[in-house]
C-alpha positions, 0 to 999 in steps of 0.5 A, a space after each residue: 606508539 607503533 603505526 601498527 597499533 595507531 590504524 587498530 585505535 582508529 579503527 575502534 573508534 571508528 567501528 564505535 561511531 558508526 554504532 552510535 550513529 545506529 542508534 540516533 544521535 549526529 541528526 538522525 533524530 531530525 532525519 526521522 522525523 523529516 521522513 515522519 513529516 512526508 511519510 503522513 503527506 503521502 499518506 494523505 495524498 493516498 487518502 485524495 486519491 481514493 476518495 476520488 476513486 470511490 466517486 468514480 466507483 459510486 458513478 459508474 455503479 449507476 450503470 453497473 449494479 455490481 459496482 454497488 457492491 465493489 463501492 460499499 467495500 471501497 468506501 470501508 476500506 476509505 473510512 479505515 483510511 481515513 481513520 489510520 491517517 488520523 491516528 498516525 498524524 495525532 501520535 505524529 504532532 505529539 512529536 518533535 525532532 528533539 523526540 529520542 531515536 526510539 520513539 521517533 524510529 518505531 512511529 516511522 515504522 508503524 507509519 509506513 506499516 500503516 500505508 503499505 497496508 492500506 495499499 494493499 488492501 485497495 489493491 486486494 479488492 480491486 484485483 479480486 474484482 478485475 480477475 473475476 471478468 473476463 479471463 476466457 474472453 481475454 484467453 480466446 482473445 489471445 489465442 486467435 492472434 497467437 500460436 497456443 505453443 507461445 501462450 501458456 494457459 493462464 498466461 494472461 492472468 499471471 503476467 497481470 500479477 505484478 501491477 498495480 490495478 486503478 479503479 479506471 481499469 476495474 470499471 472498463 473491464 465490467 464495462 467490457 461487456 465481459 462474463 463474471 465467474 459463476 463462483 464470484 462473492 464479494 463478502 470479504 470482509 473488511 481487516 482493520 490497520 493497526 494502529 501507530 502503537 501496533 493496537 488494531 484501528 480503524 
């Protein structure tokens, strides 16, 4: 057999393994299911924190009857929380390593569908909540200590977008003292996660 022919056989069988490899087998099924097992630990630490971030919520509403309102949709979005960790860890112990690579993939997947929703969710409400207050007290703010020319309008609103908000900063910020818009509703409504077979939860 030429070399030449000796480096294309290698090749295929080398192009056909890392296929195979794609699709389980070689202890990927035992990888899945590991990121399955941290994946619902994180998801449950998540579920500690917000409790937490409801009870300051729920505190802080004392002084601040517009809280009320921010801790009634908080603690919706807690009990679809809760009920989305309960649902993923029951289909999750029905598992085991030696599950297929198809199963064991499509329930990692809607898992960490599952948790970067519940995320984001917290996070809409909040930044409704923190964009609502003062934003010309902030801009007037600005301007005194800075040239117009180097803060574009809306400077401070838009370099803001890319954070991620805490239930701390959104209580300090109606603490502040400062105007809530005149166009401010907190009537959004609560959307369900789906579920760990795509099936809408809550």
């Amino acid at each position: 057999m030429s070399r030449k022919w000796t480096w294309t056989v290698l090749l295929i069988v080398f192009l056909l393994v890392s296929g195979c490899r794609s699709y389980g087998g070689y202890g990927t099924e035992a990888a899945t299911y590991r990121q399955i097992e941290r994946v619902l630990d994180r998801f449950e630490e998540d579920l500690a924190r917000a409790r937490a971030d409801l009870r300051a919520l729920e505190s802080a509403a004392t002084d601040h009857p517009i809280l009320e309102a921010v801790a009634a949709h908080y603690a919706e979005l807690v009990r679809a929380h809760a009920a989305a960790l309960d649902e993923h860890g029951a289909t999750a112990a029905r598992l085991s390593a030696d599950a297929g690579y198809r199963t064991l993939s499509r329930v990692y997947g809607a898992l960490v569908g599952a948790r970067h929703l519940v995320r984001g969710r917290y996070q809409s409400l909040l930044r409704y909540v923190y964009d609502a207050f003062g934003e010309a007290a902030m801009s007037s703010a600005i301007d005194e200590a800075r040239p117009y020319a180097l803060v574009p309008p809306y400077y401070p609103r838009i370099a803001d977008r890319g954070s991620v908000l805490t239930v701390n900063e959104v209580v300090r910020r109606v603490e502040s003292g400062a105007a809530l818009r005149a166009d401010f509703r907190l009537d959004m409504p609560v959307q369900v996660v789906a579920g760990p077979d795509g099936a809408d939860g809550h």
